[in-house]
C-alpha positions as CSV (number, residue, x, y, z in Angstrom):
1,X,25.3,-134.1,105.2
2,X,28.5,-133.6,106.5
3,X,31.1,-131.1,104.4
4,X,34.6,-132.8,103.1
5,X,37.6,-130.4,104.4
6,X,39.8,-129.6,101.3
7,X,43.6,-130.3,102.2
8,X,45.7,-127.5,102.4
9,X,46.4,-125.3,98.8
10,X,48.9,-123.4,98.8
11,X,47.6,-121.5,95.7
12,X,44.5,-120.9,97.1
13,X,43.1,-117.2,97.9
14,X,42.3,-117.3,101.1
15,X,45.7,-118.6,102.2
16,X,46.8,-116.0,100.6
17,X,44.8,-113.3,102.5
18,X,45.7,-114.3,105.4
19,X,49.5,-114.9,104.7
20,X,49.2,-111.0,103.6
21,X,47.6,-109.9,107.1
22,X,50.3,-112.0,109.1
23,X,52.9,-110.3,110.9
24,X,56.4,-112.1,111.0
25,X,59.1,-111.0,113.8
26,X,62.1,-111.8,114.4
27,X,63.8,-111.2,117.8
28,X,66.5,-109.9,119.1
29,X,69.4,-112.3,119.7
30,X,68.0,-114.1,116.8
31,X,70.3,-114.2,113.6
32,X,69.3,-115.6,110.1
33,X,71.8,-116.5,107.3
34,X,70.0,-116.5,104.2
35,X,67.2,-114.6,102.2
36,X,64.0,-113.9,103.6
37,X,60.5,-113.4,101.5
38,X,57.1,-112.6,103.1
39,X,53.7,-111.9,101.7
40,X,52.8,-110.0,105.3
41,X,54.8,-107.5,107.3
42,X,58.1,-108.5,109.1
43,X,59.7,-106.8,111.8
44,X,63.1,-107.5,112.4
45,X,64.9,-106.8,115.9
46,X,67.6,-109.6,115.2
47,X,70.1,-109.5,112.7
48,X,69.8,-111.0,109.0
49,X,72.7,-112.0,106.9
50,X,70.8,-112.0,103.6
51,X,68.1,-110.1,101.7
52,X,64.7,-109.6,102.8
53,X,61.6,-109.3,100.6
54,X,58.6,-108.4,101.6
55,X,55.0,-107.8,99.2
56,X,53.9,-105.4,102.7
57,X,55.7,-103.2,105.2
58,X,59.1,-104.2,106.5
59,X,60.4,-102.6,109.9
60,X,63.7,-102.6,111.4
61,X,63.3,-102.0,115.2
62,X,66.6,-100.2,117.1
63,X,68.3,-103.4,117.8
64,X,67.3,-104.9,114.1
65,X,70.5,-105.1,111.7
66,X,70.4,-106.3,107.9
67,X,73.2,-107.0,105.9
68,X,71.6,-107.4,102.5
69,X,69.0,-105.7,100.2
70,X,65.7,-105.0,101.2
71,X,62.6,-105.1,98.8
72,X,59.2,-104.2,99.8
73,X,56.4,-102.3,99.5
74,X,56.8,-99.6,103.3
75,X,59.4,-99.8,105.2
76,X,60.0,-98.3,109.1
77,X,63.9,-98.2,109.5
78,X,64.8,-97.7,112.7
79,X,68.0,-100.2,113.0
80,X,71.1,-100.4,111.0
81,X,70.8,-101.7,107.2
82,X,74.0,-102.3,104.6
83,X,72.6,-102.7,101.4
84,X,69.9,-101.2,98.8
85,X,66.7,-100.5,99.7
86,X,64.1,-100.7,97.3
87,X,61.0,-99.4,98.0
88,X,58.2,-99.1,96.4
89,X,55.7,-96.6,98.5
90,X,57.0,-95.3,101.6
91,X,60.5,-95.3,103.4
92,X,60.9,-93.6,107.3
93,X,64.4,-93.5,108.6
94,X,63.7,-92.8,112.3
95,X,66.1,-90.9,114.3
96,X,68.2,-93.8,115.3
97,X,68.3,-95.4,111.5
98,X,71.8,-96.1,110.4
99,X,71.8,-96.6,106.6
100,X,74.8,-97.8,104.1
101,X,73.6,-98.2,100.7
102,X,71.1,-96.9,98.2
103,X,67.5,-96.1,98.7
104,X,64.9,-96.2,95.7
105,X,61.6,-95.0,96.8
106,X,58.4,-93.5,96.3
107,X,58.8,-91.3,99.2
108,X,61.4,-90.5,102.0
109,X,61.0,-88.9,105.7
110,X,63.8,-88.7,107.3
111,X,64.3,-87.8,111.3
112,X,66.4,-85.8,112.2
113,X,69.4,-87.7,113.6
114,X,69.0,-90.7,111.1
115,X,72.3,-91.3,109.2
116,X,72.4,-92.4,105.7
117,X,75.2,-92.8,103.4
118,X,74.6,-93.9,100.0
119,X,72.3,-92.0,97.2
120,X,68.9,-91.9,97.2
121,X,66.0,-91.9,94.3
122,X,62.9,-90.6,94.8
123,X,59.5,-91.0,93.1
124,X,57.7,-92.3,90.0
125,X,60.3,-95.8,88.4
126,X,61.3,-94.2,84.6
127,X,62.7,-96.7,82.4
128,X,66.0,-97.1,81.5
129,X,66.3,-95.6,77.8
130,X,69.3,-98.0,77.2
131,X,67.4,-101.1,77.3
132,X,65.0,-99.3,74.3
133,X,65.3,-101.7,71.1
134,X,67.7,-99.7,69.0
135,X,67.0,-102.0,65.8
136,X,64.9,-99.2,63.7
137,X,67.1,-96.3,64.3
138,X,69.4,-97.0,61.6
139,X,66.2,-96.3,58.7
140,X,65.8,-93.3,56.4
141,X,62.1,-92.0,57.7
142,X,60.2,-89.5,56.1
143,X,57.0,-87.0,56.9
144,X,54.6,-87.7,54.5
């Protein structure tokens, strides 16, 4: 007659869902030491002492300031980050973006007035031919 309520599952889909559609912010005046990971967007108007992952969009308002990496999937840079960005889609730099460090993205747009000091890759992740397993380059091989 009446339905039991599962407890909470922290592997279960739909908590995962909805952790991906959250939005996290941080504040200005606020200030984190330590990483941050996210499933959902974050928007960061604070400062953050640490590196911040994110599986969806991060955005650095003009007051936001990282000092560490950031990983995610788009990011909207509009603050002041020292570290490598890593993204995997889209990366804006606004006009008021300060960047120190590297960018890896998909794709880049840039503002005009955005300042960025590092070096930047752009597009399609190629692997590394160093890491290829060199073990069978040392046989004789013929065409036959």
């Amino acid at each position: 007659m009446f339905k039991q309520n599962k407890p909470y599952s922290s592997d279960s889909k739909s908590s995962d869902v909805a952790a991906s559609q959250s939005i996290n912010l941080i504040g200005a005046g606020t200030v984190i030491e330590g990483d941050i990971r996210s499933a959902g967007d974050i928007r960061i108007d604070g400062t953050v002492f640490g590196h911040v992952h994110s599986k969806a969009k991060v955005v650095v308002g003009t007051t936001g300031v990282i000092e560490g990496d950031v990983n995610s999937q788009n990011a909207d840079i509009s603050g002041t980050i020292k570290g490598k960005i890593n993204v995997s889609e889209l990366s804006f730099l606004k006009s008021t973006a300060r960047i120190t460090g590297d960018i890896v993205t998909g794709k880049l747009v840039v503002e005009v007035g955005a300042s960025f000091t590092g070096s930047c890759n752009m597009g399609p992740v190629i692997k590394d031919i160093k890491h290829v397993d060199n073990t069978n380059t040392n046989k004789e091989r013929s065409a036959v």
